[in-house]
C-alpha positions in Angstrom: -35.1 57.1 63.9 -34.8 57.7 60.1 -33.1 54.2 59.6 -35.3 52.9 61.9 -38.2 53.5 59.4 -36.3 52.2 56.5 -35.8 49.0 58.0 -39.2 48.6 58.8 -40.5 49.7 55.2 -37.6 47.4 53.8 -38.9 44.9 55.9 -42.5 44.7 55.0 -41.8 45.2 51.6 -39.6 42.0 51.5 -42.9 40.3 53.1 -45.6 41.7 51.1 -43.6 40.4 48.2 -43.2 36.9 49.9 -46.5 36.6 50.0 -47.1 37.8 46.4 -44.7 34.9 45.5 -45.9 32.5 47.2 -49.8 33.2 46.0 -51.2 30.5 42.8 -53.0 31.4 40.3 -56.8 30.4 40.0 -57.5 27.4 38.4 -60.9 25.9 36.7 -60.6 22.4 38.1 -63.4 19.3 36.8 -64.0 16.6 38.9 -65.3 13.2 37.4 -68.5 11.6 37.4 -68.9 7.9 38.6 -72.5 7.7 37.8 -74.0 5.0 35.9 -76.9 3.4 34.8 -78.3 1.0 37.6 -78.8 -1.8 35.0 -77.4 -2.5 31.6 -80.5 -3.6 30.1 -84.3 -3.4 31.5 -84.6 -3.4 35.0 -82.9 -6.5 36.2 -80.2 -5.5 39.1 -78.5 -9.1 39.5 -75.4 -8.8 40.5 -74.1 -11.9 39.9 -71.5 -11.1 36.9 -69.4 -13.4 35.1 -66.2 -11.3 34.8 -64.7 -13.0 38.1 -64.9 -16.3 36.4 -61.0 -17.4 35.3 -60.7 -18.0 31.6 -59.9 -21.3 31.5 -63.4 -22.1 33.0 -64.9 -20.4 30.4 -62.9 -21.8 27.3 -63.1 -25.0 28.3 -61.3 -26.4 24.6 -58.0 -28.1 24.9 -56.9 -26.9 22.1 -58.0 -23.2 22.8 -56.4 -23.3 26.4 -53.0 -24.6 25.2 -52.8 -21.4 22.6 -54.0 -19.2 25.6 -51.3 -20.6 28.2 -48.5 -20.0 25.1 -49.6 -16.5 24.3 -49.3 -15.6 28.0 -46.0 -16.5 27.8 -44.6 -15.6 24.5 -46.5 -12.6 23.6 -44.5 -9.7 22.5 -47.1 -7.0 23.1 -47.9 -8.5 26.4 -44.2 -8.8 27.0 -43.6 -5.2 26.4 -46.4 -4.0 28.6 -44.3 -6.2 31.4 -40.8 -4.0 30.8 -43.6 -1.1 31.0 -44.4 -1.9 34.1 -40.4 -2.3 35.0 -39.9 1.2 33.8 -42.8 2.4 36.3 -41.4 0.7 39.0 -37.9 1.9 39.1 -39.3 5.9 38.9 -40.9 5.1 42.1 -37.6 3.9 43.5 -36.1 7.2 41.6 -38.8 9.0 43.2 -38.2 8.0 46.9 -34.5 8.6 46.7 -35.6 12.4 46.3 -36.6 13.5 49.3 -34.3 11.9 51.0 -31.1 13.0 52.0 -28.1 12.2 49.3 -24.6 11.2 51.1 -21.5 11.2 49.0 -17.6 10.8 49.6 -15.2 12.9 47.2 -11.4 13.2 47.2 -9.8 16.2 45.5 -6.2 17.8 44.7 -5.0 20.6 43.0 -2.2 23.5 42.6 -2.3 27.0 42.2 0.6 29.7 41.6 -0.4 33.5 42.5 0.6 35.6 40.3 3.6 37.9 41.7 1.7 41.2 40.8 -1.2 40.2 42.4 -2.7 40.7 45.8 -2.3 37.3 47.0 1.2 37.3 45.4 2.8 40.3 46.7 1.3 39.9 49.9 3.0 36.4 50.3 6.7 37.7 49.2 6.7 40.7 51.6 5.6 38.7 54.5 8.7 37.6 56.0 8.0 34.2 57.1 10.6 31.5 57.9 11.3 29.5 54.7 10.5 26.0 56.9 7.1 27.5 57.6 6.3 28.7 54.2 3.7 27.3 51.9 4.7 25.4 48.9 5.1 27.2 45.9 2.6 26.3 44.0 0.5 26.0 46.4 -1.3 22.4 46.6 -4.2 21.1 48.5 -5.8 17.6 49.4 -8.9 17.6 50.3 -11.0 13.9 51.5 -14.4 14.5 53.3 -18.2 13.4 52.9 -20.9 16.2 51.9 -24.6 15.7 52.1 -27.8 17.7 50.3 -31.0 17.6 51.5 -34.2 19.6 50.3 -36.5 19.6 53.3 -39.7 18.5 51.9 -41.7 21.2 53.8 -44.6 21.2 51.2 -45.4 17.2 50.4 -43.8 17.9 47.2 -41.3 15.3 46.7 -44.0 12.9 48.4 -46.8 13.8 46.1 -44.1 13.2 43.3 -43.4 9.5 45.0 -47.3 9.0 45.1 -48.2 9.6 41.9 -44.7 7.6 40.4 -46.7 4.6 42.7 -50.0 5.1 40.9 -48.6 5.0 37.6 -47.2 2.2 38.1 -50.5 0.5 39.5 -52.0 2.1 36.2 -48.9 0.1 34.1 -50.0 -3.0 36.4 -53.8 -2.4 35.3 -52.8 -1.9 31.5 -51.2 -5.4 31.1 -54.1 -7.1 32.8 -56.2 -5.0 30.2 -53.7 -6.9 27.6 -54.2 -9.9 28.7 -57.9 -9.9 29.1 -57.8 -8.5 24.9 -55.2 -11.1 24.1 -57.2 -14.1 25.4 -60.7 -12.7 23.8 -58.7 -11.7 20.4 -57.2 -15.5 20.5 -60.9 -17.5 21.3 -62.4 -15.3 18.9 -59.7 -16.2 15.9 -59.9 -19.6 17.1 -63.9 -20.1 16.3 -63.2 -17.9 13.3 -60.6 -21.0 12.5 -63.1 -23.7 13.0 -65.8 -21.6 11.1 -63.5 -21.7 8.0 -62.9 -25.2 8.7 -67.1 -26.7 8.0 -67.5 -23.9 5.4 -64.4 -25.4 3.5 -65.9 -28.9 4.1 -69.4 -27.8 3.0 -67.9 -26.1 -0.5 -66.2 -29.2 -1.1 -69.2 -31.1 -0.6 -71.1 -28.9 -3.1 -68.1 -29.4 -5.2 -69.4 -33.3 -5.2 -72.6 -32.6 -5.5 -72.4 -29.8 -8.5 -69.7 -31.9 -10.4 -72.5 -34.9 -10.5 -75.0 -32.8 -11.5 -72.7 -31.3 -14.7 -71.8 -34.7 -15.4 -75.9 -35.8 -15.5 -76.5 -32.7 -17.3 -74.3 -33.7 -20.4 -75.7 -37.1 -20.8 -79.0 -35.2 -20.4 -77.6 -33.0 -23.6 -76.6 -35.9 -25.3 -80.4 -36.9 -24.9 -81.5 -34.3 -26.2 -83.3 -33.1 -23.1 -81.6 -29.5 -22.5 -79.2 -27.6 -24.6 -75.2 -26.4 -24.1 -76.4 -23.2 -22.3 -77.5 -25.5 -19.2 -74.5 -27.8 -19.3 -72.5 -24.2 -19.2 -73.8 -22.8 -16.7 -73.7 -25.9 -14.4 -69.9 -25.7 -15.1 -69.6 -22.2 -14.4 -71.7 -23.0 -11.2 -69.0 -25.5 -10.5 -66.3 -23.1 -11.5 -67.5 -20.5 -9.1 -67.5 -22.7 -6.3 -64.0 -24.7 -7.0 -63.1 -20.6 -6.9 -64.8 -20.3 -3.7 -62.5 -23.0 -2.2 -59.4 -21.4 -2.8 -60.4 -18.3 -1.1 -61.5 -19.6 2.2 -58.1 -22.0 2.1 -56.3 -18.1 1.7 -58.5 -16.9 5.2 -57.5 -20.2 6.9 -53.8 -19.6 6.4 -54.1 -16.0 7.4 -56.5 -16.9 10.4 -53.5 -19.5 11.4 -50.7 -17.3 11.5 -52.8 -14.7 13.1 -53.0 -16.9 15.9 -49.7 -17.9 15.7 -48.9 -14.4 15.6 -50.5 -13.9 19.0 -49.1 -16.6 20.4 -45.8 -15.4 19.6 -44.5 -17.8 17.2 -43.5 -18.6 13.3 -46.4 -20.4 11.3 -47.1 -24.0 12.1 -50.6 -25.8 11.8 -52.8 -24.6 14.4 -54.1 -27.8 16.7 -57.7 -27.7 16.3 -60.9 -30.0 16.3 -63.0 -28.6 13.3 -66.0 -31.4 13.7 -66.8 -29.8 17.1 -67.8 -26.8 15.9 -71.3 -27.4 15.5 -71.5 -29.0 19.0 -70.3 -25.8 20.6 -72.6 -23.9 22.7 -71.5 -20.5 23.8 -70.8 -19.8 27.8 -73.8 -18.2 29.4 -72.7 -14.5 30.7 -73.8 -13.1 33.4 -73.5 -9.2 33.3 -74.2 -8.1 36.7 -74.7 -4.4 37.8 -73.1 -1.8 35.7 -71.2 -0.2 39.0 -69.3 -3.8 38.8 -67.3 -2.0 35.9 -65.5 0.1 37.6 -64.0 -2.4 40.3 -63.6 -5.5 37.0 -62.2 -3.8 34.1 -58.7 -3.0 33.9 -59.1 -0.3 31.5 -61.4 1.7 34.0 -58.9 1.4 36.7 -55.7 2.5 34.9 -57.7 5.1 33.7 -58.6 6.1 37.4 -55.2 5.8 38.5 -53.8 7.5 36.1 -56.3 10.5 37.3 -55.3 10.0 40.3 -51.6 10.7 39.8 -53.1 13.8 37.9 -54.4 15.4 40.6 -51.0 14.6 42.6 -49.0 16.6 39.6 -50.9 19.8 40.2 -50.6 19.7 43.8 -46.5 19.0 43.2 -47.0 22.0 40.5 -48.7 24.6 43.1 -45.6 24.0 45.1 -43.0 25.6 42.9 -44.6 28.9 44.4 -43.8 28.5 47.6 -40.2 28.2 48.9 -38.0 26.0 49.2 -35.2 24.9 52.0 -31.9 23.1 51.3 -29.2 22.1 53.5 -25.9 21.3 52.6 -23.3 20.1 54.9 -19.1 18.8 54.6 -16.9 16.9 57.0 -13.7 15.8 56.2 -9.7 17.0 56.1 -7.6 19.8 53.4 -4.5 20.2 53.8 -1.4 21.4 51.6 0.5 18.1 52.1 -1.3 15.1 51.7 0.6 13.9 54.9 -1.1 16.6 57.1 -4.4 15.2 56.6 -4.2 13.1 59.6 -3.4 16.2 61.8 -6.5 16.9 63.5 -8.2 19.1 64.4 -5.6 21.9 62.5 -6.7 20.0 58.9 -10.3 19.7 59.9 -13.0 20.7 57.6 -16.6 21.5 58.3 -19.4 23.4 57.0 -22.8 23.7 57.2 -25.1 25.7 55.4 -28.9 26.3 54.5 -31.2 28.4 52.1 -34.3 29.6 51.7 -35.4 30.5 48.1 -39.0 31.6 46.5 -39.5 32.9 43.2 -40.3 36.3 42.6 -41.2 38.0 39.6 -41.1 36.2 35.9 -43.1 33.4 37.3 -44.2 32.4 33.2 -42.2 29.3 33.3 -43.9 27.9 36.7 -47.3 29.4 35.6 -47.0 27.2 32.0 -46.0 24.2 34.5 -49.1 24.3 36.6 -51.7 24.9 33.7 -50.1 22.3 31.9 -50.6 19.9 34.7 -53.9 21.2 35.7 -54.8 21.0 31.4 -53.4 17.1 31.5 -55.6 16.5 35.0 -58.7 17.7 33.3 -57.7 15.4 30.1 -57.6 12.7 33.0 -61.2 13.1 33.8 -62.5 13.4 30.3 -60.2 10.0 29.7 -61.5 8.3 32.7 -65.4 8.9 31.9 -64.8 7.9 28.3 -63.9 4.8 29.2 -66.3 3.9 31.8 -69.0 4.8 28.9 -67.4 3.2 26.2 -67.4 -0.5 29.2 -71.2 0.3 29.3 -71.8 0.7 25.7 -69.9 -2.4 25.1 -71.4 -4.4 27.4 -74.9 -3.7 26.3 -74.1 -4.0 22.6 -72.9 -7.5 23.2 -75.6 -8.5 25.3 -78.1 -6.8 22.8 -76.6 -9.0 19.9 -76.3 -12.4 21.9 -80.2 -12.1 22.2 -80.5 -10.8 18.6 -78.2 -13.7 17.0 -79.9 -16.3 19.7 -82.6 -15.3 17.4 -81.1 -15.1 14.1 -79.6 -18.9 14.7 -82.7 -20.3 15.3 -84.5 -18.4 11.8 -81.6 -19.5 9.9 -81.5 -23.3 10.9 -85.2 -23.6 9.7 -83.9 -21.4 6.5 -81.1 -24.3 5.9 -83.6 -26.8 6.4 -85.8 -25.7 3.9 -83.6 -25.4 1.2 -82.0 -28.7 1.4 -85.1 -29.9 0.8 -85.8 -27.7 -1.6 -82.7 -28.5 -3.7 -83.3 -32.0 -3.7 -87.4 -31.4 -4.8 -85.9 -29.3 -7.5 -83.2 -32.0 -8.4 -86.2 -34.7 -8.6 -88.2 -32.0 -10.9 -85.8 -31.3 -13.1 -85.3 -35.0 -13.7 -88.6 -35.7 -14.6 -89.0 -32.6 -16.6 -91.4 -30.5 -14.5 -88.6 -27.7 -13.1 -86.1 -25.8 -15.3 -82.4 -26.3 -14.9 -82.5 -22.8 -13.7 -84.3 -23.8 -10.7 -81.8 -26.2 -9.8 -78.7 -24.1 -9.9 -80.4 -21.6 -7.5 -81.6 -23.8 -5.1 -78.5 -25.1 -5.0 -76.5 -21.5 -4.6 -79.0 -20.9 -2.2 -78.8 -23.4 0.5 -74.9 -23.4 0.0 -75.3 -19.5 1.1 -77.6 -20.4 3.6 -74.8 -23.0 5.1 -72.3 -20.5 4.7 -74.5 -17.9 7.2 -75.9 -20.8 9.2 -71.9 -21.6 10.5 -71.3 -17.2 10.3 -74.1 -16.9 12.7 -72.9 -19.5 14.7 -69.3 -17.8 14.8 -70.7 -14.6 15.5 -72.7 -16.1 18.8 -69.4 -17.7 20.3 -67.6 -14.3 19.4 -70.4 -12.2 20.9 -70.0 -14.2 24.1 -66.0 -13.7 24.3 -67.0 -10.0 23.8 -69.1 -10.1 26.6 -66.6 -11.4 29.0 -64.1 -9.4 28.0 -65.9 -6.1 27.5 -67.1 -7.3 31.8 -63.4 -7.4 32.5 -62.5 -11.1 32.7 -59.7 -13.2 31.9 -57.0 -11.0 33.3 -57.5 -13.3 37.0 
């Protein structure tokens, strides 16, 4: 009766602590928020967004297209993000294989000697067994067979490890097309920067002109009599200044063309262009849509939300270290002493079969740090994945904000150039008949070349502000 009892308290002492083991710890888990605005601006809800457009009818320049097509081919970042994407791929195939069951051939041989005053030796040389019968001394053994392991996958953890190998690698897929879609805004927007250099290098060499005839009538004007050395000075230092100016934007076009040649993966070489088109380029209209279209268009958004995803799937693969675990093992095959005796079957048969149960117990520290860590990195997931779906919005409606502002600004800024062309040649005509100041002439003339130089900026900035738009939609990854 006594033993009776001590079984049973034995008993459900080993359960209660089964149970103990097998309980998680509370966690403080945040789930993200996929609310946003219903409209990026005002209350227009048009749905109709330009991010599904392909690139190539948006940049509809030869010259751009061809740099495109080579980047997406030569690209080294882009290039890398592909191996990434390799890498991703064979941890899901690592993945599967584990919770499946692993199959392996082996074939072993060895010899042993027992020691004559040991157990197994002394018992061997007082057995009196007929010397044809005896074992070899030492004693050999062959062995040839096939073993299998296999963890049964009672808790979905070695399938939630699969899934969330899968969706990294979907979130490896989504970050190149988020490459791509920077690569092909980062080369249109160098490549109107290009042409940009290109008229403001033709208009400084056209005041150039213009300033070195007016120094040379402003020394026969000296010679005249009509205006002293400090005006022919300061018409060659105006000259000076600008000759200066040449030589620096010649610098930003060599460093704008190996920045795209950069890009496109390649040493410098002259960048194809057609600079005279410049001024006839209008910038694609954009279409925003609805903000919700974010989260379905840009590739940033969805890695981020796959990459949560797998998150979630590495706490639930965490929780399951608490609870325990099977394994079977298993053998087949032949051992024998002579390597001729394999073949006798079933007397050098081998077989064995086997399966545990284990669960841990107490010091539990190391499993506990395992599943607040991945509970710690899941929450980093959400805070990741709204940061980026705020920072699409904000990006979207700053670029839309500025294409209205600068559609604005370009207008202002024509009339500004206009007026100072005239200006500078009124002033021109005054000075010659003595009713302006040389001084009026040289800042006319610095004026309207400034207000050339921002005239051709602003128009840059427009055809950049729309490439930011479609980019910062989530196009020109399709």
């Amino acid at each position: 009766m006594l033993k009776k009892r001590i079984y049973q308290s034995l008993s459900a002492a080993c359960l209660a602590l089964a149970v103990g083991a097998c309980k998680t710890p509370e966690l403080v888990q945040k789930n993200e928020s996929r609310t946003v605005p219903a409209s990026f601006t005002g209350t227009s809800q048009d749905s109709t967004t330009s991010a599904r457009i392909r690139w190539k009818e948006v940049f509809t320049d030869p010259n751009l297209t061809a740099l495109v097509d080579t980047a997406l081919r030569r690209n080294q970042e882009l290039n890398i993000t592909v191996q990434e994407i390799e890498i991703a791929r064979q941890e899901v195939r690592a993945r599967t294989g584990e919770y499946l069951p692993s199959v392996g051939l082996g074939v072993g041989a060895g010899a042993e000697k027992a020691a004559r005053y040991t157990l197994p030796g002394a018992t061997e040389e007082n057995v009196d067994i007929k010397p044809e019968k005896r074992t070899p001394d030492p004693l050999t053994n062959f062995q040839v067979g096939a073993f299998a392991t296999w963890e049964v996958d009672i808790w979905h953890k070695l399938r939630n490890a699969k899934k969330a190998a899968a969706l990294r690698y979907l979130a490896s897929v989504e970050g190149r097309n988020f490459t791509v879609t920077n690569l092909v805004a980062e080369i249109a927007t160098s490549y109107y920067e290009l042409l940009a250099l290109d008229n403001q290098l033709a208009i400084v060499r056209q005041n150039i002109d213009i300033q070195s005839n007016a120094l040379k009538a402003m020394r026969l004007q000296k010679e005249a009599a009509r205006v002293t050395e400090l005006a022919v000075r300061r018409f060659e230092a105006q000259v000076h200044h600008t000759q200066s100016l040449q030589f620096t934007i010649q610098q930003r076009i060599v460093e704008t063309e190996n920045r795209l040649n950069f890009l496109v993966g390649r040493y410098p070489q002259p960048i194809v262009r057609n600079a005279a088109s410049f001024t006839e380029l209008v910038p694609p209209a954009m279409r925003a849509g609805v903000p919700a279209q974010l989260l379905q268009n840009r590739p940033d958004i969805r890695q981020a939300e796959q990459n949560l995803a797998a998150a979630k799937l590495d706490v639930q693969v965490a929780r399951t270290n608490f609870y325990p675990s099977l394994r079977i093992t298993g053998a087949v095959g032949a051992a024998a002493f002579n390597p001729t005796l394999l073949t006798t079957l079933p007397e050098s048969m081998l077989l064995s079969l086997a399966g545990d149960v284990a669960a841990p117990l107490i010091n539990k520290n190391g499993i506990k740090a395992v599943y607040y860590s991945a509970n710690a990195r899941q929450t980093q997931a959400v805070y990741q994945y709204e940061r980026t779906v705020l920072n699409a919005y904000l990006e979207v409606a700053n670029q839309l904000s500025n294409i209205s502002n600068l559609e604005k600004s370009y207008e202002q800024k024509t009339q500004e150039v206009q007026a100072l062309n005239q200006s500078a040649t009124i002033s021109t005509s005054l000075f010659n008949s003595a009713r302006a100041d040389y001084t009026e002439v040289l800042f006319t003339q610095r004026d309207a070349l400034e207000s050339k130089f921002d005239l051709i900026e602003t128009k840059m900035q427009q055809l950049n502000a729309s490439v930011n738009v479609y980019r910062a939609l989530g196009g020109g990854w399709n």
